[in-house]
Z-matrix of the N, CA and C atoms (Angstrom, degrees):
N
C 1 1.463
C 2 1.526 1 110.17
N 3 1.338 2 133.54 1 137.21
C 4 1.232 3 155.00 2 -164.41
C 5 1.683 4 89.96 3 -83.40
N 6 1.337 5 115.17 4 128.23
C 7 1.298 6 109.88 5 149.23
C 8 1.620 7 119.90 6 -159.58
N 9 1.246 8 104.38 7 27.59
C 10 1.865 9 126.89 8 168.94
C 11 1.230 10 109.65 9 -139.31
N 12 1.314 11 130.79 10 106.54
C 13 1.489 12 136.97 11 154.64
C 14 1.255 13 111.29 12 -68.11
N 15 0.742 14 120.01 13 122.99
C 16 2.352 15 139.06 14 167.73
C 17 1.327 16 103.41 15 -107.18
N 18 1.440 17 93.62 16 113.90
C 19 1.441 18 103.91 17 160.84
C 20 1.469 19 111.51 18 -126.02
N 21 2.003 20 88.26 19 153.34
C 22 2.098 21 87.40 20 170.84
C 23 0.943 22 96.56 21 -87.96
N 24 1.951 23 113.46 22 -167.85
C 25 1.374 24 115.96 23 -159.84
C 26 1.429 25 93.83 24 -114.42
N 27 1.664 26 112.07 25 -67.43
C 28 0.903 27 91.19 26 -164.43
C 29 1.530 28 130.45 27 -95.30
N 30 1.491 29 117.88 28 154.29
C 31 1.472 30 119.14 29 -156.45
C 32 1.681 31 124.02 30 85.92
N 33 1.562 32 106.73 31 4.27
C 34 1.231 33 115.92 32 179.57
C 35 1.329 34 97.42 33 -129.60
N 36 1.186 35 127.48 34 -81.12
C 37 1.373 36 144.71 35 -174.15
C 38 1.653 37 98.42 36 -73.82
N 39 1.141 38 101.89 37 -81.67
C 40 1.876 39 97.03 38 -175.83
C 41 1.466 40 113.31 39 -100.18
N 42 1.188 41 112.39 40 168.38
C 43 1.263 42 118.78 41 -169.83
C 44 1.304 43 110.43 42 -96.14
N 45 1.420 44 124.42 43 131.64
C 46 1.760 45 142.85 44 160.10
C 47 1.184 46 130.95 45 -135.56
N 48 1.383 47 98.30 46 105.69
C 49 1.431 48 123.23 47 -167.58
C 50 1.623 49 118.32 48 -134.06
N 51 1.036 50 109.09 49 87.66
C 52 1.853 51 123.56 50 173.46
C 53 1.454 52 98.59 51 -13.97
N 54 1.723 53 105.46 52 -65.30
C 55 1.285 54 115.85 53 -147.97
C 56 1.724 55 100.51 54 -80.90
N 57 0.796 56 135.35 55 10.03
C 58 1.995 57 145.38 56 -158.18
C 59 1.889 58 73.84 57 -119.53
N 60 1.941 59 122.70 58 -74.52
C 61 1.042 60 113.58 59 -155.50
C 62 2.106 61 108.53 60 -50.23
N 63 1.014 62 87.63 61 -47.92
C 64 1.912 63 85.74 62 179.90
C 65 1.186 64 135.62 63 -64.70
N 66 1.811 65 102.64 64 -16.91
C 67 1.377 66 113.87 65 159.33
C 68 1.715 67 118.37 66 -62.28
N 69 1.402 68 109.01 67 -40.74
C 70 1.400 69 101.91 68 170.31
C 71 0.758 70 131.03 69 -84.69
N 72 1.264 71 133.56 70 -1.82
C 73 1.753 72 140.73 71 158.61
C 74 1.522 73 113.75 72 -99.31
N 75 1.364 74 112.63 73 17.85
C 76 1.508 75 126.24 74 144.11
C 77 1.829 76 100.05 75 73.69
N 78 1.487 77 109.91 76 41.54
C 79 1.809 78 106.78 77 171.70
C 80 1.376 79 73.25 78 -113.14
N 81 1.898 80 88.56 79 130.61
C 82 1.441 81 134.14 80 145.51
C 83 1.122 82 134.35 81 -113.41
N 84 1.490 83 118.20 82 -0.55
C 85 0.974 84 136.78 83 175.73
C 86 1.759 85 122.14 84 -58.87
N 87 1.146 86 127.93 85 116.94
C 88 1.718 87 107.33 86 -160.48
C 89 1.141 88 93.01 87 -83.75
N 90 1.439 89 162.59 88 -21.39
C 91 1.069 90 160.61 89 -173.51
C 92 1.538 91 115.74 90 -106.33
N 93 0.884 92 119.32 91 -21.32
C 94 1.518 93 123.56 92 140.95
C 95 1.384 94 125.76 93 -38.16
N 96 1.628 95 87.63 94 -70.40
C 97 1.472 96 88.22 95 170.00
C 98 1.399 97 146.82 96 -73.61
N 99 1.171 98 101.87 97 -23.00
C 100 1.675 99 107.01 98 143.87
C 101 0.914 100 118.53 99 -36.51
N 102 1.548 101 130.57 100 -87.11
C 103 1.736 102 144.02 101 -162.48
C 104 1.561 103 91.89 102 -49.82
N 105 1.352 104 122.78 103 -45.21
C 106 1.504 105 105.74 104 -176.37
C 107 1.753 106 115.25 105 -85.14
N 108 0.776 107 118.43 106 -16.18
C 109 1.712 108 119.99 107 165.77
C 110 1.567 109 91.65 108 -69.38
N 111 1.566 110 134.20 109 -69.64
C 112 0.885 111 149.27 110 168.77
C 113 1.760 112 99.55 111 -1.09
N 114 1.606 113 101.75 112 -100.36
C 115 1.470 114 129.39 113 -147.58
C 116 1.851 115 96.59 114 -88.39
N 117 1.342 116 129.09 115 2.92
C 118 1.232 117 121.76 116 -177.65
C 119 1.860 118 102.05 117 -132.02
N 120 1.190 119 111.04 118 -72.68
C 121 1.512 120 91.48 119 -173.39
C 122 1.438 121 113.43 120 -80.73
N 123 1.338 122 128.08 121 -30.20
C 124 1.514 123 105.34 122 179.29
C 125 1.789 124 100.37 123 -87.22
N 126 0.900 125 131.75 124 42.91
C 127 1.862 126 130.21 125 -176.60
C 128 1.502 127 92.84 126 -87.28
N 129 1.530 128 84.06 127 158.93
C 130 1.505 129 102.17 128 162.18
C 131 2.048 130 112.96 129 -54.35
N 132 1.058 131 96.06 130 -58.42
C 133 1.345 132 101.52 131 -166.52
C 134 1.363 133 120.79 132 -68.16
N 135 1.591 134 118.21 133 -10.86
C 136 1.267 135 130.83 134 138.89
C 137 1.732 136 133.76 135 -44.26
N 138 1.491 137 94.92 136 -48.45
C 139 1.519 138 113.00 137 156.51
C 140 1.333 139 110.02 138 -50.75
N 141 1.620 140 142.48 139 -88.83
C 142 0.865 141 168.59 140 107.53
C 143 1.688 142 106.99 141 41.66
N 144 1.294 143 136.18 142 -27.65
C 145 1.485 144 173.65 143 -175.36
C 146 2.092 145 81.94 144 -95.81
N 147 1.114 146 115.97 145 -70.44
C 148 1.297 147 101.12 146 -179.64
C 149 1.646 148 144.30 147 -70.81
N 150 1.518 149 79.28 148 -14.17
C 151 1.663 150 96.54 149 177.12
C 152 1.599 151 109.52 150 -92.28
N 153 1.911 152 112.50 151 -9.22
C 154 1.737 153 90.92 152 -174.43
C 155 1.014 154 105.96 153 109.94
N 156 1.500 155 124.57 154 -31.40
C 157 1.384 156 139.89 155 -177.66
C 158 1.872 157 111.01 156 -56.11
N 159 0.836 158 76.01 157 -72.47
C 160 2.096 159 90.87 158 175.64
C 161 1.090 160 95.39 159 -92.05
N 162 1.557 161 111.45 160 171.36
C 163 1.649 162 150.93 161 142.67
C 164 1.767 163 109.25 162 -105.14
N 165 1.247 164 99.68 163 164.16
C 166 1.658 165 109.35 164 171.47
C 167 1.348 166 112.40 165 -53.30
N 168 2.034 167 96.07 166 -38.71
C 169 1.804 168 93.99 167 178.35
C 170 1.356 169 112.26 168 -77.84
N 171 1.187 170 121.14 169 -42.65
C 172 1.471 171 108.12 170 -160.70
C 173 1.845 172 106.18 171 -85.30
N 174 1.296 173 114.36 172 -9.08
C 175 1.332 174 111.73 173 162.77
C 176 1.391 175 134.51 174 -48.78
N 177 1.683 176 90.78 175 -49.09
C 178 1.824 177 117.68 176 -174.80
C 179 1.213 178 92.34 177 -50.36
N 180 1.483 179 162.73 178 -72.03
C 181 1.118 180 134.75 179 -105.62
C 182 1.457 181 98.40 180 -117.31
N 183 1.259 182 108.28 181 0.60
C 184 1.803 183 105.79 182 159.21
C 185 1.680 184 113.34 183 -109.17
N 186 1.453 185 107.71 184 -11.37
C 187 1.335 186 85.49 185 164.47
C 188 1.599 187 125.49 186 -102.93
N 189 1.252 188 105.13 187 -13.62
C 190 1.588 189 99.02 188 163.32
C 191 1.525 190 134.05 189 -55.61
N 192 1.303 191 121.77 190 -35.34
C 193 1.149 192 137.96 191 172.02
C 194 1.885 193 113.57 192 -24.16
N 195 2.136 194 89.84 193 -53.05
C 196 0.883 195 76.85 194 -164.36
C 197 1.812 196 126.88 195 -100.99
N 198 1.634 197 99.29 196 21.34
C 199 1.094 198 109.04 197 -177.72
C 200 1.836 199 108.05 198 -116.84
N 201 1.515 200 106.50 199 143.41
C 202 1.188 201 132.74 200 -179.37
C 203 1.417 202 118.64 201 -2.73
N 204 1.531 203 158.12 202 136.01
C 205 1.210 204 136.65 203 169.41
C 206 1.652 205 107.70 204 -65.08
N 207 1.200 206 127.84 205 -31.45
C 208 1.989 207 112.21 206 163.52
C 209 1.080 208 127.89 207 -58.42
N 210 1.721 209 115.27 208 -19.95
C 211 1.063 210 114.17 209 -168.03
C 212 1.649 211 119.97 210 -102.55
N 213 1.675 212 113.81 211 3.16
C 214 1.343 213 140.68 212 -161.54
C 215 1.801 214 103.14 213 -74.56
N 216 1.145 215 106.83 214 -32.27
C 217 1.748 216 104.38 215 -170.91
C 218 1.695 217 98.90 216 -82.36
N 219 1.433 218 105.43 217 -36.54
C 220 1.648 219 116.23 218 -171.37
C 221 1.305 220 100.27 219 -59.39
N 222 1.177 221 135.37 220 -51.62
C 223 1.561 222 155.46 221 -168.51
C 224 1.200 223 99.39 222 -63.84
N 225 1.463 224 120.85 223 -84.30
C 226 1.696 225 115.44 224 173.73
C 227 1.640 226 118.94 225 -42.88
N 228 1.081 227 113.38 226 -45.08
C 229 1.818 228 106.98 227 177.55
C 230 2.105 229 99.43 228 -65.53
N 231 0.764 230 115.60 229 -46.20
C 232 1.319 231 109.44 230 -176.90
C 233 1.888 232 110.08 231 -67.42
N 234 1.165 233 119.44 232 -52.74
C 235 1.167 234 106.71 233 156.46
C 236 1.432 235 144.82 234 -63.84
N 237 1.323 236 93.48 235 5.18
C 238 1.835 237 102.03 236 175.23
C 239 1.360 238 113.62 237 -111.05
N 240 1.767 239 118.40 238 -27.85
C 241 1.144 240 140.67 239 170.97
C 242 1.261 241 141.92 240 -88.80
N 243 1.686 242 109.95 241 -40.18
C 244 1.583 243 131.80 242 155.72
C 245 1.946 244 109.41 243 -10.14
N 246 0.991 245 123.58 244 -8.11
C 247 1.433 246 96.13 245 -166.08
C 248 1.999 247 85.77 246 -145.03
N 249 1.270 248 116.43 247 15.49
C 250 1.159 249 120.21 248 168.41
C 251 1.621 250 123.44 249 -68.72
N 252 1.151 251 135.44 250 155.34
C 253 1.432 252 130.30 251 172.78
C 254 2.056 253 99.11 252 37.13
N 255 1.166 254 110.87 253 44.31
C 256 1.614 255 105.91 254 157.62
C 257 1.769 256 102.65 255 -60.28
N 258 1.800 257 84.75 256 151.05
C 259 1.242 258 103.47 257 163.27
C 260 1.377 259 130.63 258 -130.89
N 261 1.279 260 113.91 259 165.73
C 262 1.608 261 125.14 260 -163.99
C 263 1.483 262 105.72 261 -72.48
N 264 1.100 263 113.31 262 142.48
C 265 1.767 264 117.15 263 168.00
C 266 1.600 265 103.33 264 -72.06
N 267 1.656 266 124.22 265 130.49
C 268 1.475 267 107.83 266 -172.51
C 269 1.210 268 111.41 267 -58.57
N 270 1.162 269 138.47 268 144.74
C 271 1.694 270 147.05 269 136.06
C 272 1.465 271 105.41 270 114.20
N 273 1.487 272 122.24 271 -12.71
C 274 1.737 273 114.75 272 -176.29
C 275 1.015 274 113.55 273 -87.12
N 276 1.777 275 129.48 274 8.88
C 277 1.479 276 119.38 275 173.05
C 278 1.689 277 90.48 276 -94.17
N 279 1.124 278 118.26 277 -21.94
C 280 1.652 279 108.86 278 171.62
C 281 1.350 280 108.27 279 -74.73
N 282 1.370 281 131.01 280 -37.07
C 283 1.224 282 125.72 281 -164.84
C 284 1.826 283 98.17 282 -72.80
N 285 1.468 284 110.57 283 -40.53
C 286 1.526 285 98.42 284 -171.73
C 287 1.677 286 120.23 285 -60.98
N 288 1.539 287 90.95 286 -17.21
C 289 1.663 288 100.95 287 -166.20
C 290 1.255 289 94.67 288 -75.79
N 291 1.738 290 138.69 289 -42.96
C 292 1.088 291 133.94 290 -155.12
C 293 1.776 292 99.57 291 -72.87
N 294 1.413 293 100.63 292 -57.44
C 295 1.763 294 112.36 293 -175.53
C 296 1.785 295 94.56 294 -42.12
N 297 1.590 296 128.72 295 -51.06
C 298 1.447 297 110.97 296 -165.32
C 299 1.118 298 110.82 297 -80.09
N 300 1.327 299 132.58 298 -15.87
C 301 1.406 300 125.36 299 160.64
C 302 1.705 301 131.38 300 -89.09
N 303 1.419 302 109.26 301 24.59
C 304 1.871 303 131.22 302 167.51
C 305 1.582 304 84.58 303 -119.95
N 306 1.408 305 152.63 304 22.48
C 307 1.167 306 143.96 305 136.79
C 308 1.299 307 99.82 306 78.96
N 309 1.277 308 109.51 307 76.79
C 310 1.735 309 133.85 308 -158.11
C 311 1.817 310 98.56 309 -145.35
N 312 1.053 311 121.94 310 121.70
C 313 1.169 312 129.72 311 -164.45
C 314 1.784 313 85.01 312 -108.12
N 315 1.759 314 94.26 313 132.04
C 316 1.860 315 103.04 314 -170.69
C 317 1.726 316 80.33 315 -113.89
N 318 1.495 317 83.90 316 142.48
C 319 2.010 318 106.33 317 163.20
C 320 1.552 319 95.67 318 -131.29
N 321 1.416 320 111.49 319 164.11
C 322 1.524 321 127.05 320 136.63
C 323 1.593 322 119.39 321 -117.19
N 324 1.184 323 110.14 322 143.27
C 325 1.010 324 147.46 323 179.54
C 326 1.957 325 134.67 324 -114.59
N 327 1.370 326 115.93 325 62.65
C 328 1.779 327 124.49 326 -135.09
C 329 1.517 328 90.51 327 -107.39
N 330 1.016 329 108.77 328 164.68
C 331 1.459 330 116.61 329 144.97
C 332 1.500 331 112.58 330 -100.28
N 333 1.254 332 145.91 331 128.49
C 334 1.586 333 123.52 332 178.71
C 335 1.707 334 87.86 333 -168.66
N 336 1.387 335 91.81 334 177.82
C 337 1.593 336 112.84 335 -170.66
C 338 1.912 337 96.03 336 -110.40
N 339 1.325 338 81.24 337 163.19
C 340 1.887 339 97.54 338 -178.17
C 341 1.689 340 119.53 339 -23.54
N 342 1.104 341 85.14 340 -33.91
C 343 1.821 342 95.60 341 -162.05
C 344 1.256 343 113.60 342 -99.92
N 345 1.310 344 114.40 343 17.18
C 346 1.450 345 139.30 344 172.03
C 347 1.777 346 107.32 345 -41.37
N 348 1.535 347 117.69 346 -53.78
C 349 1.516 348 139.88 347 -149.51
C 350 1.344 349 93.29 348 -87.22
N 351 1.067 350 123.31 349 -15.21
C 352 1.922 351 124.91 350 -178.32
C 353 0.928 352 108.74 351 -70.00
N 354 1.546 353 124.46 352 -64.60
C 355 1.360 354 135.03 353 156.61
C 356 1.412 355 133.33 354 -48.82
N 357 1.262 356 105.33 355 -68.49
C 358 1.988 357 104.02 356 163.81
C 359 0.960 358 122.13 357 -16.93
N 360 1.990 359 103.67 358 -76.38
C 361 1.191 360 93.44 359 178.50
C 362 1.720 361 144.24 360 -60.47
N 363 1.282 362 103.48 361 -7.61
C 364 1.966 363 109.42 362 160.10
C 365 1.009 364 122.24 363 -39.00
N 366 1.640 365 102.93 364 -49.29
C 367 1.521 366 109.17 365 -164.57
C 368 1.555 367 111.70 366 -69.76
N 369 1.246 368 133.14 367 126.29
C 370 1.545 369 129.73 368 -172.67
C 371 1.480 370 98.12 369 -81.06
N 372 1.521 371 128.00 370 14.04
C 373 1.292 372 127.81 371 163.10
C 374 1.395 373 120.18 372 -54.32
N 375 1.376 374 110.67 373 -53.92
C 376 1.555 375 152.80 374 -120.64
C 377 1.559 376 75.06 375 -90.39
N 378 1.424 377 131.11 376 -54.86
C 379 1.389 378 122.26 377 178.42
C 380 1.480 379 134.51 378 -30.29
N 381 1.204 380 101.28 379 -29.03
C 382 1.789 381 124.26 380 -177.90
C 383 1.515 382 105.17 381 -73.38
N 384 1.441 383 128.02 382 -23.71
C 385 1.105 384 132.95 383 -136.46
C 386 1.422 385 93.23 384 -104.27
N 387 1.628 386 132.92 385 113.11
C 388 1.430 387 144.75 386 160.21
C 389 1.769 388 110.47 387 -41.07
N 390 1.168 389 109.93 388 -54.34
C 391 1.276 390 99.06 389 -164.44
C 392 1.992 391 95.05 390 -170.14
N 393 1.751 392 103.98 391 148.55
C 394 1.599 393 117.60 392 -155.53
C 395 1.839 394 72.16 393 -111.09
N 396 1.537 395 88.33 394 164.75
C 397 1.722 396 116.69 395 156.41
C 398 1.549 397 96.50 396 -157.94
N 399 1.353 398 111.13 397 108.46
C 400 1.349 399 129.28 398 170.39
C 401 1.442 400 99.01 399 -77.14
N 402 1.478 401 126.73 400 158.55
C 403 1.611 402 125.45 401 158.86
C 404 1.679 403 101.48 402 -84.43
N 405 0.794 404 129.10 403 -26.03
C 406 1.915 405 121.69 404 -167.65
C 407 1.301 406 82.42 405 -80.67
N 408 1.458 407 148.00 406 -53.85
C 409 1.198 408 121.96 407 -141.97
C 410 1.467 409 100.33 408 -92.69
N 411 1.243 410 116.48 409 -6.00
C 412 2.151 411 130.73 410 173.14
C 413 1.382 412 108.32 411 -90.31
N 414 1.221 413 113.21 412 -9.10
C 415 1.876 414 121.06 413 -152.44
C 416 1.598 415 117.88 414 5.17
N 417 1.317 416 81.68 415 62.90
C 418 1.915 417 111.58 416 165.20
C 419 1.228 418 106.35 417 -144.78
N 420 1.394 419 118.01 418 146.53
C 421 1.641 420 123.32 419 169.68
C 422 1.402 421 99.27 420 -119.79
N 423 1.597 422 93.19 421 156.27
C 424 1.525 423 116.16 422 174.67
C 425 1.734 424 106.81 423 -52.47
N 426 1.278 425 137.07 424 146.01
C 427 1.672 426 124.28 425 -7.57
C 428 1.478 427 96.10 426 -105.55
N 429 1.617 428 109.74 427 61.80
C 430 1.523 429 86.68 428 162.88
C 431 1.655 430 109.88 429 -105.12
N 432 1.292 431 103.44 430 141.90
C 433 2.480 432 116.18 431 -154.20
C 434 1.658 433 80.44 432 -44.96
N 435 1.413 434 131.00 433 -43.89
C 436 1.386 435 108.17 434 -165.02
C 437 1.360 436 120.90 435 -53.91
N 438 1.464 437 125.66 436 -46.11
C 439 1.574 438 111.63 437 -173.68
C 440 1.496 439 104.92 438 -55.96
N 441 1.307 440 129.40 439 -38.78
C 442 1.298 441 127.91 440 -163.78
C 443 1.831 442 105.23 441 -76.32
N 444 0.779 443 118.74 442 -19.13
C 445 1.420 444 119.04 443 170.29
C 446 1.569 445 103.43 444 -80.66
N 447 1.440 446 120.80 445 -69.48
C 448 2.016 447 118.61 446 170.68
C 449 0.846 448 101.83 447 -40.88
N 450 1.365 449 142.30 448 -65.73
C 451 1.643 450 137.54 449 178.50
C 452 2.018 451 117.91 450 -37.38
N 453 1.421 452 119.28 451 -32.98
C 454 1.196 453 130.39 452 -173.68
C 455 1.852 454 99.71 453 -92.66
N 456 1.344 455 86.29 454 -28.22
C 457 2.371 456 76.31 455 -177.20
C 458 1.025 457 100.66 456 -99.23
N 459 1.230 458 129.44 457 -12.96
C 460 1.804 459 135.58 458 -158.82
C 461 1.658 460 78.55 459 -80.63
N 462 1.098 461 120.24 460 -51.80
C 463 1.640 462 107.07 461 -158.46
C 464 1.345 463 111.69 462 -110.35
N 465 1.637 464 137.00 463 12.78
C 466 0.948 465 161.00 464 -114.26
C 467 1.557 466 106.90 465 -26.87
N 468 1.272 467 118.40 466 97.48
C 469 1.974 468 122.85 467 -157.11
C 470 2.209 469 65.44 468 -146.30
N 471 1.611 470 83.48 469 146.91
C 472 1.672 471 98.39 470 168.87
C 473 1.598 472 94.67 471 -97.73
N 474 1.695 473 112.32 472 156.32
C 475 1.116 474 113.03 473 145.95
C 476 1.406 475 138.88 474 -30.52
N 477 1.325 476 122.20 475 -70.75
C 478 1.111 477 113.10 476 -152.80
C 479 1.891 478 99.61 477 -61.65
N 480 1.206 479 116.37 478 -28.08
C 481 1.801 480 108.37 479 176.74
C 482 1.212 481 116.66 480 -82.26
N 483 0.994 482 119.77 481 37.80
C 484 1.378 483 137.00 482 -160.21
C 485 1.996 484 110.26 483 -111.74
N 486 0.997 485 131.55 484 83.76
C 487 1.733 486 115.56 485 -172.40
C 488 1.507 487 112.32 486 -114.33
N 489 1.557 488 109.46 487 131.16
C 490 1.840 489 93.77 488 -132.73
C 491 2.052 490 76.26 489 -116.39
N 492 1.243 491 116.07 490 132.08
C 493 2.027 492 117.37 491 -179.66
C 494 1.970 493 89.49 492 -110.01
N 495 1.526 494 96.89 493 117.48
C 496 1.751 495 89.05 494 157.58
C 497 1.789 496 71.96 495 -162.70
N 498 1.851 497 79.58 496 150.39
C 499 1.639 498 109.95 497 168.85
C 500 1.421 499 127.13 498 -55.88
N 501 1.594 500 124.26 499 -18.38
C 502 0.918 501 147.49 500 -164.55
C 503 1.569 502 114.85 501 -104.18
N 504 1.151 503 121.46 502 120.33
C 505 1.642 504 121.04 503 -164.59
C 506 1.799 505 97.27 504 -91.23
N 507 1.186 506 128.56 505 -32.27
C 508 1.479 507 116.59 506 169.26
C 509 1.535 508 120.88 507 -43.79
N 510 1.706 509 88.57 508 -33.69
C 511 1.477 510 80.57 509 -152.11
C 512 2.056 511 92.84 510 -115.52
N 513 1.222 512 118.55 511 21.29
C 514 1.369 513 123.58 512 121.79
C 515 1.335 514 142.93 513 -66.34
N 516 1.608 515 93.57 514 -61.82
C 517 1.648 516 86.67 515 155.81
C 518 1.839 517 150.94 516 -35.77
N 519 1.831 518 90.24 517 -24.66
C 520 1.638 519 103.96 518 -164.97
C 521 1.758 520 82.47 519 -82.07
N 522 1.578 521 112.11 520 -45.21
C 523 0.746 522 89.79 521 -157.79
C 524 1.968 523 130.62 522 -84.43
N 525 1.261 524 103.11 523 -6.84
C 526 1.644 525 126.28 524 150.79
C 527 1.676 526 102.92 525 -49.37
N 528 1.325 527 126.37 526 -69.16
C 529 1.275 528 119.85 527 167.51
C 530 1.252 529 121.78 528 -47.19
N 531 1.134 530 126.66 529 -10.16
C 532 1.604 531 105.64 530 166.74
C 533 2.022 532 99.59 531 -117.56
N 534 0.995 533 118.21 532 40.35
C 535 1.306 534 131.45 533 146.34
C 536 1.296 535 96.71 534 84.22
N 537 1.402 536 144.14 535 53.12
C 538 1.086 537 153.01 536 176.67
C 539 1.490 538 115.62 537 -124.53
N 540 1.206 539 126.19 538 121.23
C 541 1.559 540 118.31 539 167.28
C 542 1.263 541 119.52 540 -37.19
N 543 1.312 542 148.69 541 175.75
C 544 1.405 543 170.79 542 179.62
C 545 1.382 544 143.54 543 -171.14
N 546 1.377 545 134.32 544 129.80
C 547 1.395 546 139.30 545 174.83
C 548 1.751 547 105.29 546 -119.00
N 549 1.357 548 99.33 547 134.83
C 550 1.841 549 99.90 548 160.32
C 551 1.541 550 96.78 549 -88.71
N 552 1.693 551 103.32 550 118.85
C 553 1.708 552 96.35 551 141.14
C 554 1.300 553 152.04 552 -48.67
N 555 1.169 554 127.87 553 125.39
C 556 1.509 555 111.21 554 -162.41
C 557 2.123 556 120.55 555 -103.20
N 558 1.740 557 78.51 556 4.86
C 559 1.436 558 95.08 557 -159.78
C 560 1.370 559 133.16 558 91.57
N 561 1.392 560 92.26 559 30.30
C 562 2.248 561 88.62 560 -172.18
C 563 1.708 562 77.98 561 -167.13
N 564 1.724 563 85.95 562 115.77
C 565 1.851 564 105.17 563 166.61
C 566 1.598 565 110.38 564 -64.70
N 567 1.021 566 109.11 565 -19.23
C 568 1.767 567 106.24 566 -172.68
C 569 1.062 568 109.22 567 -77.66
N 570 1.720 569 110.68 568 -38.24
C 571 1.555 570 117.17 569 176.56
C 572 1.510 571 112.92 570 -67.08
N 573 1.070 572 113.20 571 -34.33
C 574 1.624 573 117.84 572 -170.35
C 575 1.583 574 109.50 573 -99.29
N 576 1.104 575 125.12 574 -1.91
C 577 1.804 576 139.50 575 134.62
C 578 1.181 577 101.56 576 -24.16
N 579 1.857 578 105.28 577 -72.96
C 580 1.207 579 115.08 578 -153.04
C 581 1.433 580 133.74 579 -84.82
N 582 1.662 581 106.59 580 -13.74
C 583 1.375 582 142.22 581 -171.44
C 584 1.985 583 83.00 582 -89.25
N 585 1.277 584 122.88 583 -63.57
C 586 1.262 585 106.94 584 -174.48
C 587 1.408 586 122.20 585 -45.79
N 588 1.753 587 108.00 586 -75.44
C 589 1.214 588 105.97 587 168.04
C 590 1.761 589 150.28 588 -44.15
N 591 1.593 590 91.35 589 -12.71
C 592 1.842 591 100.90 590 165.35
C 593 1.046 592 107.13 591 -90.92
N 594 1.624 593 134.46 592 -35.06
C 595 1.605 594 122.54 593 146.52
C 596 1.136 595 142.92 594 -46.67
N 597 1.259 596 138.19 595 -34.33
C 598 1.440 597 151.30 596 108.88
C 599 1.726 598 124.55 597 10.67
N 600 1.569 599 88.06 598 -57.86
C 601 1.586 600 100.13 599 -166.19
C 602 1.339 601 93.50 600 -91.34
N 603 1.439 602 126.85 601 -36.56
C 604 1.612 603 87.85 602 -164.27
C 605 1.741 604 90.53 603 -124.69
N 606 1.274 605 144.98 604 24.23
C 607 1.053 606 129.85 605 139.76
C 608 1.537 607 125.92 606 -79.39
């Protein structure tokens, strides 16, 4: 029987989108934006940002190096700012409210860097939420079986009541492999209403 929903954050709950962050710091540049999708969010040290390893600050000064001198202020404001004024995915702060009031115990479960809690906590979602597992503060990222095991003793909840929501099918899968239910998000709370509750009913 299901009785902890896990959700990730971002792309489920809040929104992360490279291409949304550069729109508001005004790159239109198409080749700009490459080198900076490029050399900032898919980087190593972006990774590394998730494991605990880096900060935003101590990242910057290895990843600027390797981008353009015009493009050096754009880079630092986006890496200092990127996670400012986040926004909600429509309809899942209703959906969480409904699941905690059918007596549904809410977790998250993220991959994110230090500065994760700045933001979160904004969201008056985040209130619903029993208990977080950041990857920087586990220094493991999703889908490796270990977070999903720390995540299961950290809060002592068994697998099988365990029903784990991230956008990402790898990192559903890990977590089905370690004996936990699962849904891929598809981006639409109405859809995933309905994907929950037919799981619910007949598992």
């Amino acid at each position: 029987m299901i009785r902890n929903i896990v959700f990730d954050m971002g792309n489920v709950l809040v929104r992360f989108d490279p291409e949304h962050f550069m729109d508001k710091a005004g790159i239109t540049d198409a080749e700009d934006r490459r080198l900076i999708r490029q050399e900032l969010f898919h980087s190593v040290e972006w990774a590394q940002m998730d494991l605990g390893i880096l900060t935003e600050k101590t990242a910057e000064p290895l990843i600027l190096p390797r981008c353009p001198e015009s493009l050096r202020e754009k880079v630092s404001f986006l890496l200092s700012h990127w996670a400012d004024d986040r926004e909600m995915i429509p309809g899942m702060e209703a959906l969480a409210q409904e699941l905690k009031e059918q007596g549904y115990r809410l977790y998250l479960l993220s991959n994110a860097s230090k500065d994760q809690p700045r933001y979160w906590n904004t969201f008056p979602v985040s209130r619903l939420f029993e208990g977080t597992l950041i990857s920087c503060d586990a220094g493991i990222v999703k889908p490796d079986p270990r977070i999903y095991r720390l995540f299961t003793e950290r809060f002592s909840l068994q697998p099988a009541e365990c029903l784990f929501i991230d956008d990402q099918p790898p990192n559903v899968a890990a977590a089905i492999r370690a004996g936990w239910s699962g849904i891929v998000f598809q981006g639409s709370a109405e859809d995933l209403r309905e994907r929950i509750a037919h799981l619910l009913k007949n598992g």
